[in-house]
VMD Tcl script that draws the C-alpha trace (Angstrom):
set ca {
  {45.03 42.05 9.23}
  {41.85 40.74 7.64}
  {38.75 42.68 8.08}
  {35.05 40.89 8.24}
  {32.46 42.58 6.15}
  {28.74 41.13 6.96}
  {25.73 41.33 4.70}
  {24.82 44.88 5.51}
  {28.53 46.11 4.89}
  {28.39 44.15 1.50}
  {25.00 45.49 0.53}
  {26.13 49.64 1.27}
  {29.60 48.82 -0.69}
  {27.66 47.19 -4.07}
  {24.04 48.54 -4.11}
  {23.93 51.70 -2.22}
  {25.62 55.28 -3.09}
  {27.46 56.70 -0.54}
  {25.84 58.16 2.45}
  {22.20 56.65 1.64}
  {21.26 54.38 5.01}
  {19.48 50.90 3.90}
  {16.17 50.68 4.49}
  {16.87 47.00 6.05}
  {18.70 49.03 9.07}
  {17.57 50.90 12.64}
  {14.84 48.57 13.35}
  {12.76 48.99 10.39}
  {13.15 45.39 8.51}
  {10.27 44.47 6.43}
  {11.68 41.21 5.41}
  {11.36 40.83 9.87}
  {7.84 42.07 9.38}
  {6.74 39.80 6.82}
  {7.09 36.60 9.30}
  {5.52 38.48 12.41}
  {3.08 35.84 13.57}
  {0.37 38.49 15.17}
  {2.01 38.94 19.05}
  {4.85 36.19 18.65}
  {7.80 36.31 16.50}
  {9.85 33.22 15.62}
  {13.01 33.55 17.78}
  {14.94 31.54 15.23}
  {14.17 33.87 12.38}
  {17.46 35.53 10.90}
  {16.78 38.35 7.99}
  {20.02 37.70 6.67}
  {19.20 34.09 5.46}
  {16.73 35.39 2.97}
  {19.51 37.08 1.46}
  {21.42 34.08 0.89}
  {21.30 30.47 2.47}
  {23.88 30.74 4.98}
  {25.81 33.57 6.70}
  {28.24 35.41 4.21}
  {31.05 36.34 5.44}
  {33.91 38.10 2.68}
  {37.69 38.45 4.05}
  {39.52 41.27 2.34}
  {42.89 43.10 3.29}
  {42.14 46.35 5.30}
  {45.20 48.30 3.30}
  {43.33 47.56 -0.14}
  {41.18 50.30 -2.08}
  {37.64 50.34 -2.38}
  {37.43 48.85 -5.82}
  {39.19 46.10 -4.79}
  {36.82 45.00 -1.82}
  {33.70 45.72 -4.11}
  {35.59 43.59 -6.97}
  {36.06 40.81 -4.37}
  {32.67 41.31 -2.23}
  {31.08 40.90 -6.44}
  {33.14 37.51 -7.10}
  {32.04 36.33 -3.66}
  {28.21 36.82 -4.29}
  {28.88 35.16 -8.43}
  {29.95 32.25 -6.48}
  {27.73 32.15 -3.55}
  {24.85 31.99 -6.40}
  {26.74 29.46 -8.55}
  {26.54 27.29 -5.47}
  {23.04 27.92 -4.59}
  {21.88 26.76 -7.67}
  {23.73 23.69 -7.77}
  {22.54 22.63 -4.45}
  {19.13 23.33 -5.76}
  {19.38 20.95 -8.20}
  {20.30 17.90 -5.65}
  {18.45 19.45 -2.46}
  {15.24 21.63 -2.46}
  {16.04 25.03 -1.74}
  {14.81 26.09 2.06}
  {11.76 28.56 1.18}
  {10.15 30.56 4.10}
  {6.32 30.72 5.09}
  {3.83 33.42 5.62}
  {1.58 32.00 9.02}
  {-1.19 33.75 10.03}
  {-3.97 33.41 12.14}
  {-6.87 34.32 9.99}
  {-9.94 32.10 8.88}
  {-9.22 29.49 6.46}
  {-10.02 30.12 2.47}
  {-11.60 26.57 1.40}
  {-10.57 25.70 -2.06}
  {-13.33 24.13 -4.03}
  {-12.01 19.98 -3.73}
  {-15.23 18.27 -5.32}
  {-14.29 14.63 -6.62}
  {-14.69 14.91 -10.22}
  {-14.24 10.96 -10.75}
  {-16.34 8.56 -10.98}
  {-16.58 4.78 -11.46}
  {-17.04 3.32 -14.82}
  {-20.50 1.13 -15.61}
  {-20.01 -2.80 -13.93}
  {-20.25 -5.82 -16.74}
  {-23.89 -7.13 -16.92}
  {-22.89 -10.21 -15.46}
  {-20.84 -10.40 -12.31}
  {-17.58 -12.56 -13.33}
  {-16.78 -15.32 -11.12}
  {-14.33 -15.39 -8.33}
  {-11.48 -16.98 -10.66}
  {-12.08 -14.48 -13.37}
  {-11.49 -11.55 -10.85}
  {-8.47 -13.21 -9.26}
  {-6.76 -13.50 -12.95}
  {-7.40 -9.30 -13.29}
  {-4.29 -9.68 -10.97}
  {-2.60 -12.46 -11.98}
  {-2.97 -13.94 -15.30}
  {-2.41 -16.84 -17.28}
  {0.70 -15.40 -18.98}
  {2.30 -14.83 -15.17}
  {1.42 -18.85 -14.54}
  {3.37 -19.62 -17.68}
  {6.42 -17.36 -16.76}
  {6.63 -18.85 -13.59}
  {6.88 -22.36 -14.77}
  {9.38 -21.29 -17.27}
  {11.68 -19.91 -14.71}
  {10.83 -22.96 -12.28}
  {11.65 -25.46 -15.23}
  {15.01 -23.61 -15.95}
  {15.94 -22.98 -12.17}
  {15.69 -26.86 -11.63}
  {17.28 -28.38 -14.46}
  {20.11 -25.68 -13.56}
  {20.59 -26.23 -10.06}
  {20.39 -29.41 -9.92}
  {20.12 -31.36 -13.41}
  {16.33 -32.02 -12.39}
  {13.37 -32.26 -15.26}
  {10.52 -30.95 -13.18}
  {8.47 -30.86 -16.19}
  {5.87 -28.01 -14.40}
  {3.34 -26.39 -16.37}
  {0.85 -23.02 -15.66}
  {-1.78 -25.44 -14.85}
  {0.13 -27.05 -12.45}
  {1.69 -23.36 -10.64}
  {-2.09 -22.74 -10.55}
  {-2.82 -25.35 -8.63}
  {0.19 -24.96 -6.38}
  {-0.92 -21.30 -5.45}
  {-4.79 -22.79 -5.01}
  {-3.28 -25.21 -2.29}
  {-1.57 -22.36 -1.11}
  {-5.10 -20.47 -0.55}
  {-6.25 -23.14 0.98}
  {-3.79 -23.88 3.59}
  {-4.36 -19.64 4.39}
  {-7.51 -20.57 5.32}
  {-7.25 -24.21 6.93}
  {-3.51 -23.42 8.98}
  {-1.71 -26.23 9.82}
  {1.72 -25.92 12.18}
  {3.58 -28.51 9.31}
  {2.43 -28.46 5.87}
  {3.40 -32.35 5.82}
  {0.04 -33.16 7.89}
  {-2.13 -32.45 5.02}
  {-0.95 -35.83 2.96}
  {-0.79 -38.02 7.09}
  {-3.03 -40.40 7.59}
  {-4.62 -39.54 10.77}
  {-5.42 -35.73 9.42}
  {-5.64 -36.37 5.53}
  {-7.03 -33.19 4.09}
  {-8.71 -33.77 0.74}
  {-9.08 -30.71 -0.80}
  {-5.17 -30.33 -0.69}
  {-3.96 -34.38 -0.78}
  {-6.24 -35.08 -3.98}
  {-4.89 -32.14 -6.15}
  {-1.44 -32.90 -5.55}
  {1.06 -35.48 -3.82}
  {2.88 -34.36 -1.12}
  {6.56 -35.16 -3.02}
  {5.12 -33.54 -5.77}
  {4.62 -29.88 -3.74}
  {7.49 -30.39 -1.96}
  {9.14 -29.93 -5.14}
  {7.07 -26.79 -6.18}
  {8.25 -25.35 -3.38}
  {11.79 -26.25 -3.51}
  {12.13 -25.37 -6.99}
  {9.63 -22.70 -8.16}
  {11.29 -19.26 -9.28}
  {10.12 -16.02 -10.41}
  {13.24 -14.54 -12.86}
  {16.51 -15.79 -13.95}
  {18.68 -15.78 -11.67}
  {21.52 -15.55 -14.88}
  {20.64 -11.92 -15.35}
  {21.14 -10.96 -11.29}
  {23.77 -8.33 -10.88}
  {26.78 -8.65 -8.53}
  {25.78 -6.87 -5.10}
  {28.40 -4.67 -5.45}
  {27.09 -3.39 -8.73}
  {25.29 0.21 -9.08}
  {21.93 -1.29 -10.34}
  {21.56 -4.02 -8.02}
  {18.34 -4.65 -7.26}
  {17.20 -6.85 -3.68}
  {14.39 -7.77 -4.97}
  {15.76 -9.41 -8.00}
  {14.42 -12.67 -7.27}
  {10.77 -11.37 -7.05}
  {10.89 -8.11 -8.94}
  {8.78 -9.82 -12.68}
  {5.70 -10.43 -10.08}
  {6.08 -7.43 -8.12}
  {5.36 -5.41 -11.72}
  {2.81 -7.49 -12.40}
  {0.83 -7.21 -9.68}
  {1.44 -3.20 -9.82}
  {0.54 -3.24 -12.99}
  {-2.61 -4.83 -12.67}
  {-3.34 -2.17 -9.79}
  {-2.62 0.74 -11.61}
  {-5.74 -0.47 -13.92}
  {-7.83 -0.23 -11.10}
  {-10.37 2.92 -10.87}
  {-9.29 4.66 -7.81}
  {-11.29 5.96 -4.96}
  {-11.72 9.72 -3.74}
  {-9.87 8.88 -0.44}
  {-6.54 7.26 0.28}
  {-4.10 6.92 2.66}
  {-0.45 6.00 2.53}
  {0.87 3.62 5.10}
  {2.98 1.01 6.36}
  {2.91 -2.64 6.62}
  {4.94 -5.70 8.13}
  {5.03 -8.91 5.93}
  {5.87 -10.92 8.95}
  {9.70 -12.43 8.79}
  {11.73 -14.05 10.87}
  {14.50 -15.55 8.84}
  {17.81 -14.37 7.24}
  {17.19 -11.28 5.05}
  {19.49 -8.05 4.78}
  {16.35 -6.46 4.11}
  {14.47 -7.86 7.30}
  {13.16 -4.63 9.38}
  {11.81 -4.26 12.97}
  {9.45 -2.15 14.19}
  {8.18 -2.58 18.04}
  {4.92 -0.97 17.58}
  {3.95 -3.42 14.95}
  {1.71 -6.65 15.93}
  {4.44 -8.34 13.68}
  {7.80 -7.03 15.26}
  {10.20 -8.77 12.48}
  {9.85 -9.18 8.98}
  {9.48 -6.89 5.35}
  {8.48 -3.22 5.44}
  {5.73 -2.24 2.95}
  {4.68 1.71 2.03}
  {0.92 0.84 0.63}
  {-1.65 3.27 -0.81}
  {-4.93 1.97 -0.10}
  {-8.34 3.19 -0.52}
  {-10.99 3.66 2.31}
  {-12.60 0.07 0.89}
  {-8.93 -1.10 1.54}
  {-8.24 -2.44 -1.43}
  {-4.61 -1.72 -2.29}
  {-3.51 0.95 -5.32}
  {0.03 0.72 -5.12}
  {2.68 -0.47 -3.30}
  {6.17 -0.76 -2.28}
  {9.21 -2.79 -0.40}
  {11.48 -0.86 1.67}
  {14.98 -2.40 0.75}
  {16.61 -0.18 3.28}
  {18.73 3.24 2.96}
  {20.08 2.33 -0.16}
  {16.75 2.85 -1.85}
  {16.78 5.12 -4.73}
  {13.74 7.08 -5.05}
  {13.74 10.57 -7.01}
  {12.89 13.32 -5.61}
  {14.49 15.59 -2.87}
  {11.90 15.30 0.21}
  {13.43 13.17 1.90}
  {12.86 9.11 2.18}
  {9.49 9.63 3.62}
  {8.58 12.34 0.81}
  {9.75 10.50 -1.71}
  {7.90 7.53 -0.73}
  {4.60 9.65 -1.21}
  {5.51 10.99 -4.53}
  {6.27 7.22 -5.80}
  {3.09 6.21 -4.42}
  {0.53 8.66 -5.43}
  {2.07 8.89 -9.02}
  {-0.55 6.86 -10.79}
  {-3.30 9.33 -9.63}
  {-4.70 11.57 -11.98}
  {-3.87 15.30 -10.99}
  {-7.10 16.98 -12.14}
  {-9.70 14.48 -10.20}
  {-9.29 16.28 -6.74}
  {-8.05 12.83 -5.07}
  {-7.06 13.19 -1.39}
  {-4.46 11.90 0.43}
  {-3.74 11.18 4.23}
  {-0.44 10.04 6.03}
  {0.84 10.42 9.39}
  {3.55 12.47 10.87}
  {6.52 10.29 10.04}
  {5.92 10.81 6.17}
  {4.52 14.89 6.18}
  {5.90 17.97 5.52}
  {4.68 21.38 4.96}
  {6.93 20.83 2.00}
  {5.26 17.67 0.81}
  {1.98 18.71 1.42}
  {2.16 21.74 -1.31}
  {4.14 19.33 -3.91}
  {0.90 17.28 -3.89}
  {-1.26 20.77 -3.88}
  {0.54 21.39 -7.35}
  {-0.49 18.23 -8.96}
  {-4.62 18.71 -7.27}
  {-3.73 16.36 -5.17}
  {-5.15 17.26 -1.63}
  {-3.54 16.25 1.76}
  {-4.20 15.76 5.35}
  {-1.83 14.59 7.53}
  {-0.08 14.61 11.24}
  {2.75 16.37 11.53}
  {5.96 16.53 13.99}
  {6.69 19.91 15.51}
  {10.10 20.10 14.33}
  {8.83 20.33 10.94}
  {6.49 23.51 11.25}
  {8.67 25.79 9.27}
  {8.62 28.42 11.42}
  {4.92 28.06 12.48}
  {5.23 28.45 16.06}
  {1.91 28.34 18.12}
  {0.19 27.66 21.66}
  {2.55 25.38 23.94}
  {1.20 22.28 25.06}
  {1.41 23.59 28.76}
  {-1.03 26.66 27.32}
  {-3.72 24.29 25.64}
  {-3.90 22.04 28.44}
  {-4.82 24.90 30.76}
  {-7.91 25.52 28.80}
  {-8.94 21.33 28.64}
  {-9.27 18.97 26.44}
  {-10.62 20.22 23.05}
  {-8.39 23.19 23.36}
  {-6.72 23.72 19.55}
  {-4.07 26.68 18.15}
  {-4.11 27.36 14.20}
  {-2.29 29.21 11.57}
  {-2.71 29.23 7.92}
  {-0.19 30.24 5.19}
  {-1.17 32.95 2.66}
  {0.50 31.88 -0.73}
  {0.47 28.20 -0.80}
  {-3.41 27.83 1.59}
  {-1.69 25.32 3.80}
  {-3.61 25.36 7.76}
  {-1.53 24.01 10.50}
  {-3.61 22.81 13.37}
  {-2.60 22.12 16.92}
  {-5.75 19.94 19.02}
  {-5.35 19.25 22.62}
  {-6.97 15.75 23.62}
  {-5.26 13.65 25.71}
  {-2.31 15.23 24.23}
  {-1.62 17.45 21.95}
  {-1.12 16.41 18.15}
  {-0.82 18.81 15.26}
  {-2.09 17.93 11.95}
  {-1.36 19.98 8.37}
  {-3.83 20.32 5.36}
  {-4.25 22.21 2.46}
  {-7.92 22.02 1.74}
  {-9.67 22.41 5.74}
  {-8.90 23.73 8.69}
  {-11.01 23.97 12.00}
  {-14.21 24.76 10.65}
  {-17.13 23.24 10.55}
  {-16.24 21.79 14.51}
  {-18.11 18.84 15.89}
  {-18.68 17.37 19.38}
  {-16.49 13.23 19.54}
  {-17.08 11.43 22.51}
  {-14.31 10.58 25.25}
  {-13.92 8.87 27.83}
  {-13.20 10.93 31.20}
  {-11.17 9.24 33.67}
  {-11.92 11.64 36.17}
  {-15.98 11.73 35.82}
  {-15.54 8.21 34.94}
  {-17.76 8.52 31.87}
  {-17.96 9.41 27.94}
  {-17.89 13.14 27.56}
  {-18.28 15.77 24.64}
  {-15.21 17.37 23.65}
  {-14.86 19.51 20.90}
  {-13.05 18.62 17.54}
  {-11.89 20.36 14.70}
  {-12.88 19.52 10.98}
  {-9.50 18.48 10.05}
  {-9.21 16.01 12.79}
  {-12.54 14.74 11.84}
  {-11.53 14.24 8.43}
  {-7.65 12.25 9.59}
  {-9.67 10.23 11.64}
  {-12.33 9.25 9.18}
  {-10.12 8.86 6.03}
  {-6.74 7.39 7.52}
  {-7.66 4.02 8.10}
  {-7.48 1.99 4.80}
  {-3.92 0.24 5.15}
  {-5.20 -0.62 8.19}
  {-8.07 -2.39 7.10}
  {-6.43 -3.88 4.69}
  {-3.97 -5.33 7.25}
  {-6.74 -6.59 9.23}
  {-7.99 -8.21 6.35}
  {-5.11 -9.85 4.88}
  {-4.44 -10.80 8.85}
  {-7.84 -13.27 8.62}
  {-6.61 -15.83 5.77}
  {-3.00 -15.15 5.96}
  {-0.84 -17.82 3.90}
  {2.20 -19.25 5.88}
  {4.11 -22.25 4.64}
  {7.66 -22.31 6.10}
  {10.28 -21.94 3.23}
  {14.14 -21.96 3.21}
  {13.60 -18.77 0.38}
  {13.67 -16.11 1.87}
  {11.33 -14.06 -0.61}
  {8.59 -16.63 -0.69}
  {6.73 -14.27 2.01}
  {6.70 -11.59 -0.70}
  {5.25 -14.03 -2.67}
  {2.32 -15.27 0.09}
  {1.85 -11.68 0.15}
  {1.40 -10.69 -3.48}
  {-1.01 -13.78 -3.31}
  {-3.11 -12.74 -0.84}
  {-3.41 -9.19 -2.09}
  {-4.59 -9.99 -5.55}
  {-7.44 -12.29 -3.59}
  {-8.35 -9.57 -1.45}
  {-8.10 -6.86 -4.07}
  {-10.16 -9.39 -6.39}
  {-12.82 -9.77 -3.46}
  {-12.93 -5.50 -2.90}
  {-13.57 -5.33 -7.05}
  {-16.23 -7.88 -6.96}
  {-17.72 -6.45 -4.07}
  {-17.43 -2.70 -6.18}
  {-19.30 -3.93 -8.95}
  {-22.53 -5.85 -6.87}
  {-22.94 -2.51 -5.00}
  {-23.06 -0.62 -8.09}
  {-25.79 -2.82 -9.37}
  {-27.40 -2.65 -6.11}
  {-27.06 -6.17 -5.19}
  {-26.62 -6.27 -1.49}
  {-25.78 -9.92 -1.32}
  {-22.16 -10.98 -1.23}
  {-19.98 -14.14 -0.87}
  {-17.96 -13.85 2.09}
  {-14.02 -13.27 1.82}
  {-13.89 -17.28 3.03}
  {-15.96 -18.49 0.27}
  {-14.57 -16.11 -1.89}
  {-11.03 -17.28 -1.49}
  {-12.21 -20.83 -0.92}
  {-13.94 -20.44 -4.38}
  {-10.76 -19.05 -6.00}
  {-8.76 -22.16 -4.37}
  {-10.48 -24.38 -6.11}
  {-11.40 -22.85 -9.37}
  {-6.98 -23.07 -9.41}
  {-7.04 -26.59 -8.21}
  {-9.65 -28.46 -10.37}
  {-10.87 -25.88 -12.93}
  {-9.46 -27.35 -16.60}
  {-7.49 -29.80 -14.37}
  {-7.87 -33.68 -13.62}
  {-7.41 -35.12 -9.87}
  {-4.78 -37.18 -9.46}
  {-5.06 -40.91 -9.75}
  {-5.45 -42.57 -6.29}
  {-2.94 -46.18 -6.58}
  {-4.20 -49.21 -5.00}
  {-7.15 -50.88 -4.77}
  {-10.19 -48.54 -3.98}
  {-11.81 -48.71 -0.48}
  {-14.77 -49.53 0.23}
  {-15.66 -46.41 2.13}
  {-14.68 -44.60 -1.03}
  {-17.26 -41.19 -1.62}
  {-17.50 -42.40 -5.36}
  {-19.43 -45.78 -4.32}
  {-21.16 -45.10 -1.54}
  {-23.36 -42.04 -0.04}
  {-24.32 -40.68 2.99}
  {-28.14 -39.26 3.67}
  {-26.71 -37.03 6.50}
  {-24.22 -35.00 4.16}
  {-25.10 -33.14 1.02}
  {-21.81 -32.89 -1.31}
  {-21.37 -29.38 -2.39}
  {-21.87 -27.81 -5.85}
  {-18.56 -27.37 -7.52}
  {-17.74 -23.80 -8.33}
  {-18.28 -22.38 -12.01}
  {-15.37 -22.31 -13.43}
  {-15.18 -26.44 -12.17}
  {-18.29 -27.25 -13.63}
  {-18.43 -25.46 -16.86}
  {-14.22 -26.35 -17.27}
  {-15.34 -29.11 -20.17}
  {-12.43 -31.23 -18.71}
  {-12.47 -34.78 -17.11}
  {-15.95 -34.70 -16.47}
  {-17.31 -38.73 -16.55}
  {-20.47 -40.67 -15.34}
  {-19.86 -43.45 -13.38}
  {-22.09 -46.04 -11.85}
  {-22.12 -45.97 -8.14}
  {-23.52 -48.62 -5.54}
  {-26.74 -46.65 -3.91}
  {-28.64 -44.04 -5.22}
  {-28.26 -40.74 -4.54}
  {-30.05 -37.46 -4.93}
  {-29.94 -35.89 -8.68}
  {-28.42 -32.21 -7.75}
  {-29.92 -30.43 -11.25}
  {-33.40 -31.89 -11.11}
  {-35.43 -31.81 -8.32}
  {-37.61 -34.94 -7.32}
  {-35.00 -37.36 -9.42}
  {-32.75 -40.41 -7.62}
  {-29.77 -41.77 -9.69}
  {-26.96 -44.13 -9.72}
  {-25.05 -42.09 -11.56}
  {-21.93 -39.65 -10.61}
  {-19.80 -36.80 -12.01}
  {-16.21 -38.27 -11.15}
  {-14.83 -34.50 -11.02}
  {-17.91 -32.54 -9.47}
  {-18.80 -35.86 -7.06}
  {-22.41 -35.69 -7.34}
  {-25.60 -37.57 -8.56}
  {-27.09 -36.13 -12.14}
  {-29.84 -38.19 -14.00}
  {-28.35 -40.05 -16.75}
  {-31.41 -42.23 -18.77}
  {-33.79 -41.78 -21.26}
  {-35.94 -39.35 -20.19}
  {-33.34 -37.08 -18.48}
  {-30.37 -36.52 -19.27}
  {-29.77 -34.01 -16.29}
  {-25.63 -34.82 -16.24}
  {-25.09 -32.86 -19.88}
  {-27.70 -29.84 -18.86}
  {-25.32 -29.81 -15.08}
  {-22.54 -28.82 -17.35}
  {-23.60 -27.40 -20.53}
  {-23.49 -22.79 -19.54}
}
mol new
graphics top color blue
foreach p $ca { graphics top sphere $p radius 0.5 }
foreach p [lrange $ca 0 end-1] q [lrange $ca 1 end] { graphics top cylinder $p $q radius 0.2 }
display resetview
């Protein structure tokens, strides 16, 4: 018959001589000690797991000697510890926490980083945009769209980067002026100029029939180990993180998720019911509190391989913050679906500070007042505990409900007063709040901005590819990130004035569309209601952008019926017209206002 020998039994045969009692016995455990949490102790605290990870339990026959059951009891523990350290290398070994309920120790966070000195002259929209998305990704693009045609279906599309640029510019556009089909741009009854005059409608149709981002020859079989879902879109995906890992980062930043809105057929296609956009891509973001966007990522599903061993929300953090320099003091928040206490002092080791809520099942051991307790006392009620070796505070606030929230660099000090709303008063009241809470709620919001942002100008053409949302996306990032950077750089040079995101992007659209380009030739015989022979006192045409007007490209006087305004000089009436900019310049010998228009 088999006897059962526990850890005690194993530790009096190996380490202790005979008769000496362990000091681990009768009640007096200090390892038990250690994790007393003032009057509570953690009822699903075992001593023996400190020992080793699980229960051992050694088997030996009751008629053997001594020396054989401390021979076997020694090759049991050699290969409990062989397989304790090869489970640490694929999961992180489970680590116990000191809480205690003592004022926090603040750690001296000061932002050591700063932003670099703004060029003297502000760069115009297009120039920003191309930080992003440069002339070398236009050229790829057409490549792959020139091969992807002739391949598929033995067509010469004969695209060029000029011609992708103005492709994406009409795709700006039609973000900001939406139409239900894209078709009514080129109708007659609702001909839209700035779209129909850079491009025929065939002629986008097959842009967007046709335009690819990598060759689809080097695609591996689904089935393969490296197979990547995000093949078809993966060159512009680095490109654009590329570009944003050149960007100076803020102090603050929070980690998030967003919803590329979706609806088709995608094996990657996510829902998520608390979303405004239900269907569609999943995106982890880091964003600063400006909102401009630092890094990013698409969730491909389970399948994902991310290193690490925290876990796919962990993991996602790590992957995201890893462009941040560890010895600036950046900070980073995320809610409770992505923190651990285990997380939290990973970033701690690379000076990388962290606020976050947390889910109660992920305390590690930190057990504090029930929500039943705190709600006795009212709302502003709060429960803390801080760890001793790694400085990590735990924090559990009672507002409407109660919500617990983990940092490592403050706790509940200095409190404030917030304002809430009382149902029962039926006004705004004070109720207390914590310093941490203060600091979530001030600090958290960036991918959310950001959302909001993106959610004003959106671009949404209907495609039969699935990954041509990815693409509107990446689009209307780089604008918005473009926009943030401009809007960096005024402030610095304490120019309050700014363009608008509208003009901005409206300026970008057609810096892509017309900058270095020529219009395309209208067929027929020209009407007589035509803008380039007549004009209108009412309306004032608009000053082409600066990258139009300085282009050196297609730029031609032309005699027109009536006189017009001169738009360089002011008290002068001409007859004369810019063909590409569309308005009146003096042209005669005394002024020759048309070459000082467009001469920088």
């Amino acid at each position: 018959m088999a006897k059962r020998f526990g850890v005690d039994d194993v530790i009096k045969y190996i380490f202790l001589p005979d008769g000496i009692e362990s000091d681990l016995e009768d009640g007096d455990d200090d390892e038990e000690k250690m994790y007393v949490d003032d009057d509570l102790v953690d009822p699903d605290y075992n001593p023996a797991q400190d020992i080793n990870a699980g229960q051992l339990e050694i088997e030996v026959e009751e008629s053997g000697s001594i020396d054989e059951k401390e021979d076997q009891v020694l090759l049991s523990c050699i290969s409990s510890e062989t397989d304790a350290e090869e489970d640490q290398t694929n999961t992180q070994q489970k680590k116990k926490y000191r809480w205690r309920k003592k004022p926090y120790t603040f750690p001296d966070v000061s932002f050591k980083g700063e932003f670099s000195t703004p060029p003297d002259e502000i760069p115009t929209p297009l120039q920003y945009f191309k930080l992003f998305l440069n002339d070398d990704c236009m050229a790829y693009i057409a490549e792959q769209t020139n091969c992807y045609a002739l391949a598929k279906d033995g067509k010469v599309v004969g695209t060029s980067a000029k011609e992708i640029e103005q492709f994406f510019g009409i795709l700006l556009f039609t973000g900001m002026f939406p139409c239900r089909a894209y078709t009514t741009y080129w109708s007659n009854f609702s001909r839209f100029p700035l779209i129909a005059d850079i491009m025929s409608r065939n002629r986008f149709q097959d842009h967007l029939r046709y335009i690819h981002f990598n060759n689809n020859a080097e695609m591996k079989a689904r089935d393969h180990p490296d197979y990547d879902p995000l093949f078809k879109v993966s060159p512009l995906l680095k490109r654009l993180r590329d570009a944003m890992s050149q960007l100076e980062p803020e102090e603050h930043h929070s980690v998030d998720e967003q919803m590329i809105p979706f609806k088709g057929r995608s094996g990657i296609k996510q829902y998520i019911k608390n979303k405004p956009h239900h269907w569609g891509f999943k995106v982890f973001a880091r964003a600063g509190m400006s909102g401009m966007i630092y890094d990013f990522m698409v969730y491909t599903g389970k399948a994902m391989k991310l290193p690490g061993n925290l876990g796919v929300a962990g993991n996602v953090v790590m992957r995201l913050v890893n462009n941040l320099p560890e010895d600036k003091n950046f900070k980073v928040y995320f809610d409770n679906w992505f923190s651990s206490v285990d997380l939290v002092c990973l970033l701690k080791q690379q000076n990388i500070w962290s606020v976050g809520t947390i889910r109660s099942n992920r305390l590690k051991g930190c057990t504090l007042k029930t929500d039943k307790e705190l709600k006795q006392h009212g709302r502003g009620s709060l429960d803390y505990k801080c760890e001793d070796t790694e400085g990590v505070s735990i924090v559990k606030w009672c507002d409407n409900k109660a919500v617990h929230l983990i940092s490592t660099y403050c706790s509940i000090d200095p409190a404030d007063k917030c304002k809430r709303w009382s149902v029962a008063e039926k006004k705004r009241i004070d109720v207390e709040r914590p310093y941490v809470v203060k600091e979530y709620n001030q600090h958290m919001g960036g991918v959310g901005l950001c959302d909001m942002m993106l959610e004003l100008y959106r671009t949404d053409i209907r495609s039969k590819k699935w990954y041509m949302r990815i693409v509107y996306y990446c689009l209307d990032v780089a604008v918005l990130n473009a926009w943030l950077l401009y809007r960096r750089h005024l402030a610095q040079n304490n120019q309050p004035s700014y363009l608008p995101l509208k003009d901005f992007r409206s300026s970008i659209a057609s810096a892509l569309t017309l900058a270095g380009k020529q219009k395309i030739k209208k067929r027929g015989r020209p009407s007589l209601n035509d803008e380039s022979t007549c004009s209108s006192k009412k309306t004032k045409k608009a000053l082409p952008v600066t990258d139009v007007r300085y282009d050196g490209l297609h730029h031609w006087p032309h005699h027109i019926a009536k006189r017009m305004r001169c738009r360089y000089c002011p008290s002068g009436y001409t007859r004369v017209q810019c063909s590409k900019c569309l308005i009146g310049l003096c042209l005669n010998e005394r002024n020759n206002c048309f070459m000082a228009f467009h001469t920088k």
